[in-house]
C-alpha positions in Angstrom: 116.0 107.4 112.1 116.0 110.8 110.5 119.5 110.3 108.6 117.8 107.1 107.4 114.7 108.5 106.2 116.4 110.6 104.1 117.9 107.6 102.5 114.8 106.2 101.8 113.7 109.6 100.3 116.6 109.4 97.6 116.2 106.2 97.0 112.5 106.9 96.3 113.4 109.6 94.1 116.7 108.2 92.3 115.7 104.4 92.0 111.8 104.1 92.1 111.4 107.2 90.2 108.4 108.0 92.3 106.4 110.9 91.6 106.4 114.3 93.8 103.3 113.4 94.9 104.0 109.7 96.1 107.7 110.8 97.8 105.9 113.5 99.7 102.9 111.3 100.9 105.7 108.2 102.5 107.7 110.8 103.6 104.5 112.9 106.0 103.8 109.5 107.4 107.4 108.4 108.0 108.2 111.7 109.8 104.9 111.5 111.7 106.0 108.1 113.1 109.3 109.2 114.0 108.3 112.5 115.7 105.8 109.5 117.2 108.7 107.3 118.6 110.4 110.6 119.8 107.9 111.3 122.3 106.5 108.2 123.5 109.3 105.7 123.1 112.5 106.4 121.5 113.6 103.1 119.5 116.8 102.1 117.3 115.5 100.9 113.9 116.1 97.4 114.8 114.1 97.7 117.9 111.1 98.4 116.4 108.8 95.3 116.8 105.2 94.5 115.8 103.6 95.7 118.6 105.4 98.8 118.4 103.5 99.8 114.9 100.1 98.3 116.1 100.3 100.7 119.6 101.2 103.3 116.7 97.8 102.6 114.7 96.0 102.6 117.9 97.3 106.0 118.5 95.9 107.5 115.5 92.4 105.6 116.0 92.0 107.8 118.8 93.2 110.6 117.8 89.9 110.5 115.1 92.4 109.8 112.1 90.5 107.5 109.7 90.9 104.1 108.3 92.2 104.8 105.0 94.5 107.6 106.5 95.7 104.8 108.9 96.0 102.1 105.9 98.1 104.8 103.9 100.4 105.4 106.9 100.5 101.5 107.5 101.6 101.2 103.9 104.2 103.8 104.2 106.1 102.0 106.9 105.9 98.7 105.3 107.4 100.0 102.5 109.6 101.7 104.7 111.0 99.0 106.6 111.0 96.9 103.4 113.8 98.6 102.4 115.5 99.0 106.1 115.8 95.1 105.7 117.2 95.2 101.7 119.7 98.0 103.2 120.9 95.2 106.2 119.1 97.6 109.3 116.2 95.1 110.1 115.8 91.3 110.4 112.5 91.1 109.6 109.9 93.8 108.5 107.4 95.0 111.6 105.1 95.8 109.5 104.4 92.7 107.1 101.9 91.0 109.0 100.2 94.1 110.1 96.5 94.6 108.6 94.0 97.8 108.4 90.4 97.3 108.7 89.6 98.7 105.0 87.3 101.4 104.5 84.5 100.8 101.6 85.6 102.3 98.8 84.3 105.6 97.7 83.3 105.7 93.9 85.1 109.1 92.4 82.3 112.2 91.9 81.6 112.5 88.0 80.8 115.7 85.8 77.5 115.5 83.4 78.3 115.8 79.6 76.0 119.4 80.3 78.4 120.4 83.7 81.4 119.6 81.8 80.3 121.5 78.7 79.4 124.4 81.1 82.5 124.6 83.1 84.5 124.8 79.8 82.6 127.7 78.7 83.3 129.7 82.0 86.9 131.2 80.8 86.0 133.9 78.2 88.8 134.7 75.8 88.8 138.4 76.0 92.2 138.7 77.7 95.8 136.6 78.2 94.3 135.0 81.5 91.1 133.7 80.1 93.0 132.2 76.8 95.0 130.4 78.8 92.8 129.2 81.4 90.4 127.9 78.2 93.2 125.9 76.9 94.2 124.4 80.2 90.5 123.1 80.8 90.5 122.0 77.9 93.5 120.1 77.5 92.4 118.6 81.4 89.1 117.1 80.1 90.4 116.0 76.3 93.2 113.5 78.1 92.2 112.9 81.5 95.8 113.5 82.7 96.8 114.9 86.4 97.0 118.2 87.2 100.6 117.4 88.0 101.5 116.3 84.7 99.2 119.5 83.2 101.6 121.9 84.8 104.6 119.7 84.0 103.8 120.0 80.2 106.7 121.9 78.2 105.9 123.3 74.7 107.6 120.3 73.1 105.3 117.9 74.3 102.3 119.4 72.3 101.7 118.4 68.3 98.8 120.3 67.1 99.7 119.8 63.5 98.5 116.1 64.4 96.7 116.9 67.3 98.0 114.8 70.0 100.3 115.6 73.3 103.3 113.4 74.7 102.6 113.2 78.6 105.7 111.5 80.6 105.2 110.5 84.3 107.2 108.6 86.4 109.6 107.9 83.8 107.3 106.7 81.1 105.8 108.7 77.8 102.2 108.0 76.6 100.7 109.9 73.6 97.2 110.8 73.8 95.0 112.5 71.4 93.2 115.9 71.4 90.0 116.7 70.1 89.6 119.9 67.6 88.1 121.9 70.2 91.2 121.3 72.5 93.8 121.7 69.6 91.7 125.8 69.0 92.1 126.4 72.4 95.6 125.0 72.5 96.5 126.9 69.4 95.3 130.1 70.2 97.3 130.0 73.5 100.5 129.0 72.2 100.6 130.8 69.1 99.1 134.2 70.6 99.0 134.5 74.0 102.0 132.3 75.6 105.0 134.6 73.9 103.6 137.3 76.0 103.0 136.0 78.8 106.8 133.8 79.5 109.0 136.0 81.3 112.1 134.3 79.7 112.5 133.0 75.8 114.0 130.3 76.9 110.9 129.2 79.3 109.9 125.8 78.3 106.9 125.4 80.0 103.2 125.3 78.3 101.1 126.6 80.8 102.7 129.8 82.8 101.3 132.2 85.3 101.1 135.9 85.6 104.7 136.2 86.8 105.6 133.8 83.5 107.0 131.3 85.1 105.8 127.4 85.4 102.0 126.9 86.7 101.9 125.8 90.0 99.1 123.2 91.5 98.2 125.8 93.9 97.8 127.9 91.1 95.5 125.7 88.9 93.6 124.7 92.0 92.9 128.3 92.3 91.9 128.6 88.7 89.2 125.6 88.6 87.8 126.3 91.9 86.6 129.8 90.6 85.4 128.4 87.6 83.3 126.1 89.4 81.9 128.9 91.5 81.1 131.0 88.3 79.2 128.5 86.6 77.5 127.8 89.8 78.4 124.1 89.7 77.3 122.7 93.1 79.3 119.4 93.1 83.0 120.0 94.4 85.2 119.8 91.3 88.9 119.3 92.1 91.5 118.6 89.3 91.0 115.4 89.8 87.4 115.4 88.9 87.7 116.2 85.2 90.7 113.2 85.0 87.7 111.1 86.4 84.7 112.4 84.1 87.1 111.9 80.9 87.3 108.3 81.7 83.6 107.7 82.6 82.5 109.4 79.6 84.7 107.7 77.2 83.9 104.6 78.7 80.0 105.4 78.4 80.2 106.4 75.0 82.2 102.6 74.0 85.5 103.0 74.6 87.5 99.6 76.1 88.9 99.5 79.6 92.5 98.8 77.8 92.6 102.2 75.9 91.5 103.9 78.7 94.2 102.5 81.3 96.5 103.5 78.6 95.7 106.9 78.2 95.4 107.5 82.4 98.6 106.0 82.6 97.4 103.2 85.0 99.8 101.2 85.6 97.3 97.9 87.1 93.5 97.9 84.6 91.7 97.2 88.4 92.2 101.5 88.7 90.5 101.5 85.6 87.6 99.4 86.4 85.9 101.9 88.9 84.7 103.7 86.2 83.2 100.6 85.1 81.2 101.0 88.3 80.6 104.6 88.3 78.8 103.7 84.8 76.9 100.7 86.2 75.8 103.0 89.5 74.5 105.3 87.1 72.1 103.4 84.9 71.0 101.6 88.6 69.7 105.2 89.5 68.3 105.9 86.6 66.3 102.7 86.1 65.4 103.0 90.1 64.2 107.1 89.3 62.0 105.8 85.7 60.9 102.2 85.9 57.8 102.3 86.8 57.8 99.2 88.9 61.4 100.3 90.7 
């Protein structure tokens, strides 16, 4: 099973171009299955039925796991065993017929305009750290892209002179504009700070930490979380949040569903449509807080 795993891994990696992200999420809840079977009942691939996967589920219901984390780890084995059958290991798939009670969807935490225009202001440019930290917030918010493609950002993917960056993830490029207060911030990183802060010439990346070397997510959780805290920002802003504020906001302000999808790199529109209901959650609670027969 473990040997096999592994095969799945690469084939994640090599075939499906997954991201990081994806290959390390299937691979948790593959490995927490197997270490599973290891203790209460040690099965072959091909032995592994239906009931097998369901006593599985049932396991993590009471061990307090919740219903989306049980979904996810449903979702990973069906994909898993999906391709134990296209490799010739399984028959049939254990997992096809197997369905999680779903969990209501939460709606993604927003930024203001004023919260977002205050966290940007929390990096002061009065050393290397805070001209960089300026230009990473503000790159985050002008394209709504994921903190893993923000570190994964080399030098060449940034066009100031036109004011646009080239963002590739899982295989594909998009291009996605900058505003002018993004291409300042960008521009006085790059051209000012960033040669002294790379510990190599030859470093490609944009964003660098204090050793010079690539930006890691750790890091730039690290960064955002204290900027939160300094501007005293009670809702808890993650990376994430700023990807999902960008797409609100440009859809408030008349943007189309299609250019947004485009610039998240949303790969199905129905991702895109939540913000559609963040927007329409919004005016409810403001016409429930000022009508005066609400």
């Amino acid at each position: 099973m473990t040997e096999f795993a592994q095969q799945f891994q690469n084939y994640l990696i090599h075939t499906k171009n997954a991201s990081a992200n994806t290959v390390a999420s299937y691979m948790r809840d593959i490995r927490q299955f197997i270490a599973y079977l290891a203790q209460e009942q040690p099965l072959t691939l091909p032995e592994i039925r239906r009931e097998h996967i369901c006593d599985y589920a049932a396991s993590m219901k009471m061990a307090g796991k919740s219903s989306a984390t049980i979904s996810r780890s449903v979702a990973s084995l069906k994909n898993f065993f999906a391709f134990a059958m296209m490799r010739g290991y399984c028959e049939e798939n254990p997992v096809r017929e197997i369905h999680v009670e779903k969990t209501e969807r939460k709606l993604p935490q927003i930024l203001t305009g004023k919260e977002v225009e205050l966290l940007l202001s929390q990096p002061q440019p009065t050393d290397m750290k805070g001209y960089r930290d300026k230009a990473m917030l503000e790159l985050l918010y002008a394209t709504g892209i994921r903190v893993s493609e923000l570190i994964g950002l080399d030098i060449d993917n940034v066009n100031l002179n036109v004011g646009f960056i080239n963002c590739t993830s899982k295989g594909k490029s998009r291009i996605i504009p900058l505003y002018p207060a993004a291409v300042k911030a960008l521009h006085n990183y790059i051209v000012d700070i960033r040669p002294q802060m790379i510990a190599s010439p030859l470093e490609s990346s944009l964003f660098v930490n204090v050793n010079g070397e690539r930006m890691t997510r750790q890091g730039f959780w690290k960064i955002i979380k204290f900027y939160q805290e300094k501007a005293q920002i009670t809702k808890d802003i993650t990376p994430h949040t700023l990807r999902h504020s960008f797409a609100a906001h440009l859809l408030e302000n008349g943007a189309d569903l299609r250019s947004i999808q485009e610039m998240l790199g949303h790969s199905d529109i129905s991702s895109t449509q939540v913000y559609a209901q963040i927007i329409q959650q919004n005016l409810k609670s403001v016409y429930n807080k000022y009508h005066p027969r609400a």
